[in-house]
N, C-alpha and C positions, 0 to 999 in steps of 0.2 A: 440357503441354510446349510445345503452338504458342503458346497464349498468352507463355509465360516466353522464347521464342524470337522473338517480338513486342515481346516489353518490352526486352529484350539489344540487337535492334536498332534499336530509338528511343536507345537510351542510348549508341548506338554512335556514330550521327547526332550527340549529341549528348557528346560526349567528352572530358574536362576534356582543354584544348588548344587545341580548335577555335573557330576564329573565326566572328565572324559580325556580319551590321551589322543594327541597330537606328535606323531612322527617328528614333527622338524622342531616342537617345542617343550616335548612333556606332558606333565600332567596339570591339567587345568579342572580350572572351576566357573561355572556359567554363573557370571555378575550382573548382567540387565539383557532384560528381552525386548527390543522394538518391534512390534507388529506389525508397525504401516512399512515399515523400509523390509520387512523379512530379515531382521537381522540380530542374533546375538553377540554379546559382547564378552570375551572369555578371558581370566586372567589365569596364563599359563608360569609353566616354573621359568621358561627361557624368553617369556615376552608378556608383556600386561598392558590388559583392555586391547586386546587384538579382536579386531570386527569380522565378524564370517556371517554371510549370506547363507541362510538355512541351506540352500539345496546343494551349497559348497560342503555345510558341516556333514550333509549325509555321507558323502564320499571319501573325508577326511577324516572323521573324528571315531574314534572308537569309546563306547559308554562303558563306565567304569562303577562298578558298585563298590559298596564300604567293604565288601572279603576282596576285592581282587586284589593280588601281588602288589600292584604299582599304590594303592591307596593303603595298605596295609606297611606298606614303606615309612607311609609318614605318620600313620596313625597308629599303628599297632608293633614299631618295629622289633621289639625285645621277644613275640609271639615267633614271630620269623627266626630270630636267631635260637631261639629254643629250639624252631622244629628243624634245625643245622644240628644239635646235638644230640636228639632223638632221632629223628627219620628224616637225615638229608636226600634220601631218594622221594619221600611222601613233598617235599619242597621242591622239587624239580617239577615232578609230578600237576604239581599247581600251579606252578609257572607255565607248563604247555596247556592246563587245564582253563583256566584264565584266560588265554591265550583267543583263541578259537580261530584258529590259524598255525599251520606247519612253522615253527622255529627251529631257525639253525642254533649249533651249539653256540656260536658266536653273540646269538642275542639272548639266548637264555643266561651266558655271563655278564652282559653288561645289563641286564633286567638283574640280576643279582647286587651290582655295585651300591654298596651303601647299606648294603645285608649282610656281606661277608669282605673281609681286607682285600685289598687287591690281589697282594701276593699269595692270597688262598685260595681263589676263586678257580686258579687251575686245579690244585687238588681237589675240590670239593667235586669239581666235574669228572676227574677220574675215577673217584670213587662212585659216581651215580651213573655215570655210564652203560656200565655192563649191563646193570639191572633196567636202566631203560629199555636197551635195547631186546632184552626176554621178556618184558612185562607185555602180555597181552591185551592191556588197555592204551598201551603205546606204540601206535604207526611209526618207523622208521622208514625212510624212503631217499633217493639219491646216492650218487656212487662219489664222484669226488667232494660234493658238500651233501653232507646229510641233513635231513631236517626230521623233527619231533614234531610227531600230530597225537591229540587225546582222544581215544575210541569211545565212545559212552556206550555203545553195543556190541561185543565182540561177535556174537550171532550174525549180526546185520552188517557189520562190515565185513564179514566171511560170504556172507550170499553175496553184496554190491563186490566183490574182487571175483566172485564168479561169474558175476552178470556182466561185468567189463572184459574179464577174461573171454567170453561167449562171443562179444560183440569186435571185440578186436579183428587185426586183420591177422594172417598167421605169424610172422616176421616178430608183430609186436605183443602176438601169445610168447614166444619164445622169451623177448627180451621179459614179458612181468611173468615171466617164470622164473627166469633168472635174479628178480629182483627180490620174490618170495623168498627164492632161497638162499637170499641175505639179509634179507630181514624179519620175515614172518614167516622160519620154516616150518612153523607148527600149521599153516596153509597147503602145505607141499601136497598131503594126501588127497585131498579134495583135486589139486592139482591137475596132477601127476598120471591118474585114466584119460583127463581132456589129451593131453599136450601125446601121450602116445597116440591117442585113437585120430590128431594130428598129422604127427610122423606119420603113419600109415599111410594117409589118407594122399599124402604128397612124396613120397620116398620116389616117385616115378616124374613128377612135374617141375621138383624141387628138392632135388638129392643132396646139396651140400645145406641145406635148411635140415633138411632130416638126417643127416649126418649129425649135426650140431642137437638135435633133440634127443639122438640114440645114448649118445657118450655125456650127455649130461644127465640122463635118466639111470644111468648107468652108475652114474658117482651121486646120486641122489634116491635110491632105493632099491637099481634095478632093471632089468632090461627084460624079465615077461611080460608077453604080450605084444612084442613087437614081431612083425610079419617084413622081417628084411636087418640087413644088418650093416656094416662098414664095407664088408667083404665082400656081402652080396651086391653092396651098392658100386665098390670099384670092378668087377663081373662085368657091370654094364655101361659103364658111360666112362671118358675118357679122365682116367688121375687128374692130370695138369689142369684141366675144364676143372673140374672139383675141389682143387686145391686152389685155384682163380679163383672161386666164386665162395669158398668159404672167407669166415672175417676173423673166427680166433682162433692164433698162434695157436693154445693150446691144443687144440682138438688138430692143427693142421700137423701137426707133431705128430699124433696117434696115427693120422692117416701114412704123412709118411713112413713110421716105424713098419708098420705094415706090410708097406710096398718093398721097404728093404727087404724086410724075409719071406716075400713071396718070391723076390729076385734072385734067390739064393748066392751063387756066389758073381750072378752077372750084376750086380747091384751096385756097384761105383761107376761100371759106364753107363747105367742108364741115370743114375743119377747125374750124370755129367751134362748128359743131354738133357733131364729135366732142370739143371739146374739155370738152364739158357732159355725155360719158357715160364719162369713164377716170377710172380710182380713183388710179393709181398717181400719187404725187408726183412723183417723178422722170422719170415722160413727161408730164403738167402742164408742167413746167418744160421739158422739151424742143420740145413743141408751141405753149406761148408764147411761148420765144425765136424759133422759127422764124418764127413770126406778125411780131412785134416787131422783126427784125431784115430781114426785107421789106414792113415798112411797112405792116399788114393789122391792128395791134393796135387792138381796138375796143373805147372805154371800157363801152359799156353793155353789153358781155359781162359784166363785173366788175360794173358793178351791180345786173345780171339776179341773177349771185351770190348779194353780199351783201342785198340785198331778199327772195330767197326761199331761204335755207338750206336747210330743211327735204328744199327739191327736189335738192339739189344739197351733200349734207355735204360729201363727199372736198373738193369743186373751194372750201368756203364756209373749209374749214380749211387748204386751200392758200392760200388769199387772205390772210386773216388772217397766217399766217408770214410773205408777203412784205412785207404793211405795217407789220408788225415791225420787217424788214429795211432798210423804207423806200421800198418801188417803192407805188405804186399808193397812196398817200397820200391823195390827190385824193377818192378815196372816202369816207373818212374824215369824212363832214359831219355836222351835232348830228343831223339829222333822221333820219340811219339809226343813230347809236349805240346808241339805245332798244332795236333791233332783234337789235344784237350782244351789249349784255347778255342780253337774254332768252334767245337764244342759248345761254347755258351751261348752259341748265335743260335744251334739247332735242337738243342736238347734242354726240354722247357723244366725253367726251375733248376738248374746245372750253374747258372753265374755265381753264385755266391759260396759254391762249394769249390766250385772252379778256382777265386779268388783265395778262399783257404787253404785251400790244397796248395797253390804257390805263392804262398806268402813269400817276403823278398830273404829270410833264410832261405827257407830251402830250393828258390830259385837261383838265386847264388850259387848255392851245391853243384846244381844242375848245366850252371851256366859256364864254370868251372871246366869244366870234363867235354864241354860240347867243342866238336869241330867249327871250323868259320862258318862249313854249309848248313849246318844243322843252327849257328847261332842268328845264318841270314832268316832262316825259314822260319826259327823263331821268332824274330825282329819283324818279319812280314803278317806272321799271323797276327801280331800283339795288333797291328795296325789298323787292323779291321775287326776286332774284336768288340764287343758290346763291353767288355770289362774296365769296371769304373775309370775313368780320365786319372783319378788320382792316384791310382794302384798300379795304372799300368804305368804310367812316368815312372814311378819306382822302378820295375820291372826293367825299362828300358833304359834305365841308366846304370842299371847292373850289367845291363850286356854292354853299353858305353866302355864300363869300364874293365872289362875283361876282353873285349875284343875291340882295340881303339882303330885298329887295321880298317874294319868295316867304317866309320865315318868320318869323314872328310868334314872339317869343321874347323874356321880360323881358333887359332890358337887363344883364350883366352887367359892374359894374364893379372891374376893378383897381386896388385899392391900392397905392402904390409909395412909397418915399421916393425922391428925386431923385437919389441918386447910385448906387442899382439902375434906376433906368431909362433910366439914361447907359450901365452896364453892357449892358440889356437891349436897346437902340439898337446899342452898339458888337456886342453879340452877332449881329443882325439884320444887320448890314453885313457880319460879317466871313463871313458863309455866303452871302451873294449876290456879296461881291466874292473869295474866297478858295478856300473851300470846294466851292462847287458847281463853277466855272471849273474847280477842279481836277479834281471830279470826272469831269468832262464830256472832262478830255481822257483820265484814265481810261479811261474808257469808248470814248472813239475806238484807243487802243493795242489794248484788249483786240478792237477790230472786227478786227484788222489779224491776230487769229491764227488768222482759218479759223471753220468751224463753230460758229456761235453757241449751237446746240444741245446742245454738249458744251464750251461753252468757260465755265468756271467762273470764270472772273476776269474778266469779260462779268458775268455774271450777277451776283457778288459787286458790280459797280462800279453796275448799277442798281437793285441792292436798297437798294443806299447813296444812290442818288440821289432814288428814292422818301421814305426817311427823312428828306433834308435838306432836301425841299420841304415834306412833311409839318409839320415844325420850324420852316419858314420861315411858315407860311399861321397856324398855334399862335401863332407872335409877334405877327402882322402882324394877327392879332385881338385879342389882346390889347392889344397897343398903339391898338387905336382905343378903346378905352375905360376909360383910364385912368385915377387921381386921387390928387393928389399928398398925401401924409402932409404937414401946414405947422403948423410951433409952434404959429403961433399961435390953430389952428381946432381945438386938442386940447382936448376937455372932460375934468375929472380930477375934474367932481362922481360921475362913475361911470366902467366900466370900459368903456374905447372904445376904435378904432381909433389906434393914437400911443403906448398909454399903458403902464407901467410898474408889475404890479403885486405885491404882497406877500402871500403866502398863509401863514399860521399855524394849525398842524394842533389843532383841537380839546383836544387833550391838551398842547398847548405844546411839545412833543417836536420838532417838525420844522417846519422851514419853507421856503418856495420861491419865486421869483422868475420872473414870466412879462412875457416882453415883445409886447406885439401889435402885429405890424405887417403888412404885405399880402408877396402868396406868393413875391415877386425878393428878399422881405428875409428868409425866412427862416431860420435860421441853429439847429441843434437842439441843437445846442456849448453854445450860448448861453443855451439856454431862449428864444430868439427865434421865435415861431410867429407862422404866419399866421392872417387874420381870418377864414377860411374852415375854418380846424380845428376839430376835435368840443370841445377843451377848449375856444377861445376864444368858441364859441360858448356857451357853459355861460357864461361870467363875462361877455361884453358885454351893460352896460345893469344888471349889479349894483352897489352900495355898498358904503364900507366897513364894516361887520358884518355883511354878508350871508355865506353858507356855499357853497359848491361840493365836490363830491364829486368827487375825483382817485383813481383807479386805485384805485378801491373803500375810500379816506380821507376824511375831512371836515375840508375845510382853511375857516378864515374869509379874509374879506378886512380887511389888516390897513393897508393904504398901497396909495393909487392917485397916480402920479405921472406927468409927462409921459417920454416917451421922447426925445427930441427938445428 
């Protein structure tokens, strides 16, 4: 009887009638109930008569009554767009109330669609924004997506953020303190006695935690009550150890401001020195500019750097970014190159900054100004470098072609007829005076939009520029060894370079015409191949009755004639 009293009220729950919303298909309506299978049958907005197994719908289906938003859509929709021109924040309001569950702003607009125009639906959200996020029956929470939650108790959800807060470990006291006070800082006071009486309690076990709780109480109400300070705390335990162990920039900034003017005027060389034991990028960058902007920036810091990586990774991979960027260039000479390829082998997370940093500009630059010995020791690092097979071929045929002294390599020459190497010429021109120029200012637009790191059409413009240097160095060898296909230098006692010729299959059944000419002339339309192809090699230097084997055929040579 409990059981069949169990089963009556899952099917009660579930009761041809009632609604209910389905993530992947909307909103539906329960059409027939079968008892003996456990299974209802639901016609939703994006699928009908879709069969779900009770204990499937528990976990899936959320119950809907006739007020909720999504049924009020279809029933009541002209109610909604009133309460858009009376109290669009009271309709937001409803929609996370409805809800019973955290919404991002993203689903709160498309739970709007069909309520408000599309191309209004951003405005209406900035207008209800603000007020969400001050309304004390509305939880805001998350840093880069925020989500909307409906309070029905603000008392009660004030005590359960104290009772969380209690139970926390201290690390994550810190961070929902920090969270309070961006979103609920009408919470802060209740706060605000725990998180000092915190700090205190750790300022001697965990000095860069309690660092980070003094200077944030500090910009949030106030620092009485604390029994230790920034001062007190650098007194005792070593800066760099404190400056390692904290996590935000910001507070690492107050710390060093500090240190600067307790150093009074010895305070650029010890920053020199501390500049050579912090990890963090973004105090790199702060204690550089500091250097840099009172006139203390000292190049053989940078190249203390890049000459010994190994000592110094954080500060050797901050370096490299900025000469990306373009500062500190100067460093950038052939005789340390060798140094920064190798580099990628030992310095983990270095390969792909390595590969930016000499892209095949600005190893060209590089390669340019380099002596033979400096262009071998480049040539040798590249060799054993972990740096992509594809990038460094590039690489190495910019040293090809700027230092040809260094390889010994039969002379290869292209064949051309003359109005493909007018082609091949005007090709060459129009990528040095068109193409790249364009690229190049590309590439300067996409500098202009922030964060190269994450800036995707930056990246797209020098992938392309690598490509069209690539192309350009491919030509620009080729073109030095060229030779011209001329009437009258065609021999047609056999099958040679110019010539034109006529293949007849064994059986007489088929026959085929191959013209050889060098690889700008190729043309496969045509049967036009070059003198470097597997077929053309097979027939140059044969007669005609002599036989060739085509795609597993035996054609004779039947007529050799000039091309030309």
């Amino acid at each position: 009887i409990i059981k069949a009293l169990d089963r009556l009220e899952e099917f009660l729950s579930f009761s041809v009638g009632r609604q209910f919303f389905f993530d992947k298909y909307g909103l539906g309506k329960v059409i027939e109930a079968v008892p003996k299978k456990r299974e209802i049958i639901i016609d939703f907005e994006k699928a009908n008569r879709y069969f779900l197994k009770i204990d499937v719908a528990k976990g899936l289906l959320i119950p809907i009554d006739k007020n909720h938003i999504l049924a009020m859509k279809h029933t009541a929709p002209e109610e909604l767009k009133a309460m858009i021109e009376k109290d669009p924040v009271a309709l937001a309001k409803k929609i996370i109330r409805d809800w019973h569950q955290p919404l991002t702003a993203a689903k709160i607009k498309n739970l709007l669609d069909g309520v408000i125009d599309q191309n209004e639906i951003d405005d209406f959200w900035e207008c209800v924004k603000k007020d969400l996020v001050k309304d004390p029956e509305i939880k805001t929470e998350g840093r880069s997506i925020k989500t909307y939650r409906y309070i029905a108790d603000t008392k009660a959800e004030t005590q359960a953020v104290l009772q969380q807060f209690e139970k926390a470990r201290s690390r994550d006291k810190y961070k929902m303190a920090q969270d309070i006070a961006r979103h609920t800082p009408e919470l802060l006071p209740d706060i605000m006695p725990r998180l000092k009486t915190l700090g205190n309690s750790l300022h001697e076990k965990d000095p860069a935690l309690a660092v980070h709780i003094y200077i944030f109480s500090r910009e949030n109400g106030g620092i009485d009550g604390f029994n230790y300070s920034p001062e007190s705390i650098l007194r005792t335990i070593d800066p760099v150890q404190l400056l390692n162990n904290m996590h935000e920039t910001e507070h690492q900034r107050i710390i060093v401001d500090i240190m600067k003017a307790k150093s009074g005027d010895q305070w650029a060389g010890d920053f020199k020195k501390l500049f050579l034991m912090i990890k963090d990028p973004a105090l790199l960058d702060y204690i550089d500019d500091l250097l840099t902007r009172n006139g203390a920036s000292d190049p053989s810091l940078y190249q203390q750097i890049i000459t010994l990586p190994k000592n110094y990774p954080e500060q050797y991979k901050w370096l490299l970014k900025k000469m990306i960027g373009g500062r500190y260039r100067e460093q950038l000479i052939p005789a340390l190159v060798p140094r920064i390829i190798q580099s990628a082998d030992f310095i983990k997370g270095s390969k792909l900054t390595v590969q930016k940093l000499l892209n095949l500009e600005t190893f060209d630059q590089i390669i340019v100004s380099a002596s033979n010995d400096d262009a071998t020791r480049i040539y040798n690092a590249l060799m054993t470098s972990p740096i992509d097979e594809h990038h460094k071929k590039g690489l190495i045929r910019i040293i090809e072609y700027h230092h040809t002294g260094m390889f010994k390599k039969p002379e290869e020459i292209v064949y051309t007829t003359e109005s493909s190497l007018i082609n091949r010429q005007a090709e060459l021109k129009h990528l040095l005076d068109v193409e790249i120029p364009a690229n190049k200012k590309d590439i300067s637009r996409a500098r202009e939009h922030g964060d190269l790191s994450e800036n995707f059409e930056y990246k797209a413009a020098k992938e392309k520029q690598d490509q069209l240097y690539a192309k350009v160095r491919l030509i620009e060898d080729e073109l030095k060894n060229f030779r011209l296909i001329k009437s009258e230098n065609i021999d047609i006692n056999q099958v040679s370079i110019g010539t034109k010729i006529t293949l007849v299959s064994t059986d007489e059944n088929n026959s085929v015409q191959y013209t050889i000419l060098g690889r700008w002339d190729t043309d496969l339309g045509k049967n036009i191949i070059a003198n470097e192809a597997p077929i053309a090699g097979q027939m140059i230097g044969k007669k005609i009755g002599d036989e060739v084997e085509i795609n597993s055929s035996i054609f004779r040579i039947s007529k050799i004639e000039k091309a030309l």
